[in-house]
N, C-alpha and C positions, 0 to 999 in steps of 0.2 A: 504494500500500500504506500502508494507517494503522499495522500492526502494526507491532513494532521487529523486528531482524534476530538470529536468534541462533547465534553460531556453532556447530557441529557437530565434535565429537572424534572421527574416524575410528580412534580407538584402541580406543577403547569397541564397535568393531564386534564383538565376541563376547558372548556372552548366554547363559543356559539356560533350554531349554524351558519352557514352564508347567506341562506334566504332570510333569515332573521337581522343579521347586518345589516343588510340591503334596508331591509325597515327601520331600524335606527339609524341609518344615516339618511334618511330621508326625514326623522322628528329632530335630528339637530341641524341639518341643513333648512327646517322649515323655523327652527328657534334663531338660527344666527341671521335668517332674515329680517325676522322679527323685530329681532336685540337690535339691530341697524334699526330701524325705525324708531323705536324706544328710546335708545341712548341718544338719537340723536334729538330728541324731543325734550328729553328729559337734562341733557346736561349747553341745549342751545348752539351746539355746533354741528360740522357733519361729522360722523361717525360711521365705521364701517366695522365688520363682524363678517368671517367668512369662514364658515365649516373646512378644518382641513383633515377629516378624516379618525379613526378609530385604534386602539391599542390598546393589547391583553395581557396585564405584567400583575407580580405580586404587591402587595400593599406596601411592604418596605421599599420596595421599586418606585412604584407612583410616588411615595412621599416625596423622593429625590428630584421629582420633576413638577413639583407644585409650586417652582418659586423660590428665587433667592436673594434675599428676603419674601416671604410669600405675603400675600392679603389673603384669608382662606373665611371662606361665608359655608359654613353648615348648614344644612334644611332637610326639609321631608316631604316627600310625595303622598298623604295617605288617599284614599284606602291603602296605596302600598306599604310595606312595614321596613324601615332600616334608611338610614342617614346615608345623605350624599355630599359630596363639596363639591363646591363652581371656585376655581380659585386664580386670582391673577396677579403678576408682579406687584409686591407695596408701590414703587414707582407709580405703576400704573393707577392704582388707587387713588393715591394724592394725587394725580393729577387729574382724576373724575373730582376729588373734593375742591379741586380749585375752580374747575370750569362749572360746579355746585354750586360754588358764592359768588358766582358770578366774572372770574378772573379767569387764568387758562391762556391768555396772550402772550406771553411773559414766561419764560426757562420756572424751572420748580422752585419753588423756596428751599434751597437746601438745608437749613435748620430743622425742618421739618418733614423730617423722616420716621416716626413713631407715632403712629396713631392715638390720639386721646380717646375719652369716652364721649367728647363733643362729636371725632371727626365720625368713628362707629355712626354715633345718631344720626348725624347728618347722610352717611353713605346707603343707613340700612333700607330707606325708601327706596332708593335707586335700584339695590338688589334684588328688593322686594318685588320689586315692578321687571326685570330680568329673570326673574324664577318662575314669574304669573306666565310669564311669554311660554316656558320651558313646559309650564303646566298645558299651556290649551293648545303646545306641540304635539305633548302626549295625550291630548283628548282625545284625538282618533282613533288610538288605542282604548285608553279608558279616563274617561270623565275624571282629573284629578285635582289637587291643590298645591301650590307648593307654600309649604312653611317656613320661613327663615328660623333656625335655632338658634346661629351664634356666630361671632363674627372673629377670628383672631387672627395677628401677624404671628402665632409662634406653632412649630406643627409639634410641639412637643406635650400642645395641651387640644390637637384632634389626633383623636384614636377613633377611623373609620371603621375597622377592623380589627381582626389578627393579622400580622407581619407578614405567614404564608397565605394570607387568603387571595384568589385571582379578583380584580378590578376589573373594569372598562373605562379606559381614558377616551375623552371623545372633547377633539383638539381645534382651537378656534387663533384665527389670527383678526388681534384689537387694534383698530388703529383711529385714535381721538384726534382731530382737527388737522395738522398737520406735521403731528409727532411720528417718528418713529415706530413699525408694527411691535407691539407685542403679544405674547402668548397668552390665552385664556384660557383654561384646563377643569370639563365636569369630569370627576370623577366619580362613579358608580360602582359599590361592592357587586357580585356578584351574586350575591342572597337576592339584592334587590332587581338587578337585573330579569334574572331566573323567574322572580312574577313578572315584569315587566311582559317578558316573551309568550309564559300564559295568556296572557292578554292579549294578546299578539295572535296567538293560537284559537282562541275565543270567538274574535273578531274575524278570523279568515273562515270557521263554521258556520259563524252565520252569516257571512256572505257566501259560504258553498251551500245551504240553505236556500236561499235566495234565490241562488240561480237555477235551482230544481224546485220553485214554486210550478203548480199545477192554475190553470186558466182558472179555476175558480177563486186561488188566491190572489192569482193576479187582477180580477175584479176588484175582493178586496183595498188591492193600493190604490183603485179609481175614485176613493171614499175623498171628496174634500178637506181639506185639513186646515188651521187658521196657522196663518204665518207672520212672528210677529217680528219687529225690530226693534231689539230690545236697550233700553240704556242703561248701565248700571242704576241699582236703587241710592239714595243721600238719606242720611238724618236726618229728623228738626223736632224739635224741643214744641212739647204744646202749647207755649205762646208764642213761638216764631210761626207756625203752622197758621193760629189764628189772627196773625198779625199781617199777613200776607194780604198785597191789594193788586188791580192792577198794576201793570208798570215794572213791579220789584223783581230784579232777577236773582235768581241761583246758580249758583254754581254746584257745577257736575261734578267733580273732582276727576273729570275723565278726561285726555291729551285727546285733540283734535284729530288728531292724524291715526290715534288709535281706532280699531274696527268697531262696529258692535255686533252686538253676539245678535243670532236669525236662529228664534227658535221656533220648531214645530208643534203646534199643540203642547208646550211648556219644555221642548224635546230640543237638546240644541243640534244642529243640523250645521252650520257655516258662519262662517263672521263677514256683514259687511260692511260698505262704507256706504254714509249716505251723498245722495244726489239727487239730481231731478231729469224726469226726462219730456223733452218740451214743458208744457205751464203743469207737471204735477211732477209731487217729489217723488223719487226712485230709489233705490238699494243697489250696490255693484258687490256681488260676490268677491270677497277676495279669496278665502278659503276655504275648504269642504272641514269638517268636522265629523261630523257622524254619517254612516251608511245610511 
């Protein structure tokens, strides 16, 4: 044998499918679209987000590629059960906190390099609103939430896992106004994964279902159904409610350029944007949602 010898990790013995790849790289390629519209709404400049692709490595591995120094945001998918990290350069962080207060022009303050529990507060909305994107990615798989847990520069206090457990790194290139790209990195145990693709498996029965409907049920889907365009719902306090007259506006807490959700009979079905066509208002699909 001329070639060298290479050893082999029997730890690494679990993998996912290819056809199931195929599927998640089509909910992070449909989130880092998203995240571009987001981010850039959300921190006032342009922004770009670009899905680069997938990687199966151990926990101790991933750690090493989260960041050096990292920014690392915790959260939860449920109904899924088990914690993930979205995580990107500190650099990069402070620099979403600058173009947050409104600055971002101007090289980084480099004094401030250590995240407070001001900058946290200030970031966690941003996140919050980048994870929402992640969740109604994953809607067409299954209807979900994301929760932000926790937010730290130190990876010595997130323990995603055990050390040998397998990950999915699913890899993003950030690039804010007219900075330099850098990396953005979700990372996924594999417990969580593993429902994920359930789900996944779920979803593709009943659409093989579906497509072996008999003429009788396919009358059934001839049935009318009410289609609504939906805005998020707002608070108010029982004398702001009754205080209300002509004239007085509210505020939606919803970004202009965000979708809204088209549900069927209370069923959500795609996200649009509103419009009009000729003298009456219109809806423009942007994305499918549910079968």
């Amino acid at each position: 044998m001329t070639g060298g010898v290479r050893s082999h990790d029997f730890r690494r013995s679990e993998g996912i499918d290819r056809s199931f790849v195929r599927a998640l790289h089509a909910v992070f390629d449909t989130f880092a679209r998203h995240a571009t519209v987001d981010l850039s709404t959300q921190l006032r400049t342009q922004c770009q987000c670009q899905f680069g692709g997938v990687d199966e490595m151990l926990w101790r591995e991933a750690a090493e590629r989260l960041g050096d120094p990292p920014y690392l945001v915790t959260f939860t998918l449920p109904p899924f059960i088990g914690t993930a990290v979205f995580a990107v350069r500190l650099g990069t962080a402070m620099r979403m906190l600058e173009f947050r207060l409104g600055g971002g022009s101007s090289p980084q303050f480099a004094d401030h390099g250590e995240p407070t529990e001001t900058d946290f507060g200030i970031l966690a909305p941003l996140f919050t609103s980048l994870l929402d994107e992640l969740a109604r990615a994953l809607a067409r798989v299954r209807e979900t939430t994301a929760v932000l847990v926790g937010q730290e520069s130190n990876l010595q206090f997130v323990q995603l896992t055990t050390p040998n457990e397998m990950c999915l790194l699913a890899n993003f290139e950030l690039t804010l106004a007219d900075d330099e790209p850098s990396e953005a990195v979700l990372c996924l145990p594999f417990a969580l994964i593993r429902q994920i693709i359930e789900a996944m498996r779920a979803t593709q029965a009943r659409a093989t279902n579906l497509d072996a409907l008999t003429d009788g049920h396919e009358q059934v889907l001839q049935v009318p159904m009410r289609l609504h365009l939906e805005i998020p719902p707002i608070e108010l306090l029982g004398p702001e409610l009754a205080a209300l007259r002509p004239g007085d506006v509210l505020r939606l807490y919803h970004p202009v350029e965000r979708p809204l959700d088209l549900r069927a009979e209370g069923v959500l079905v795609a996200r649009a944007r509103q419009g009009r066509s000729g003298a009456r208002m219109a809806c423009s699909v942007v994305e499918e949602v549910h079968e």
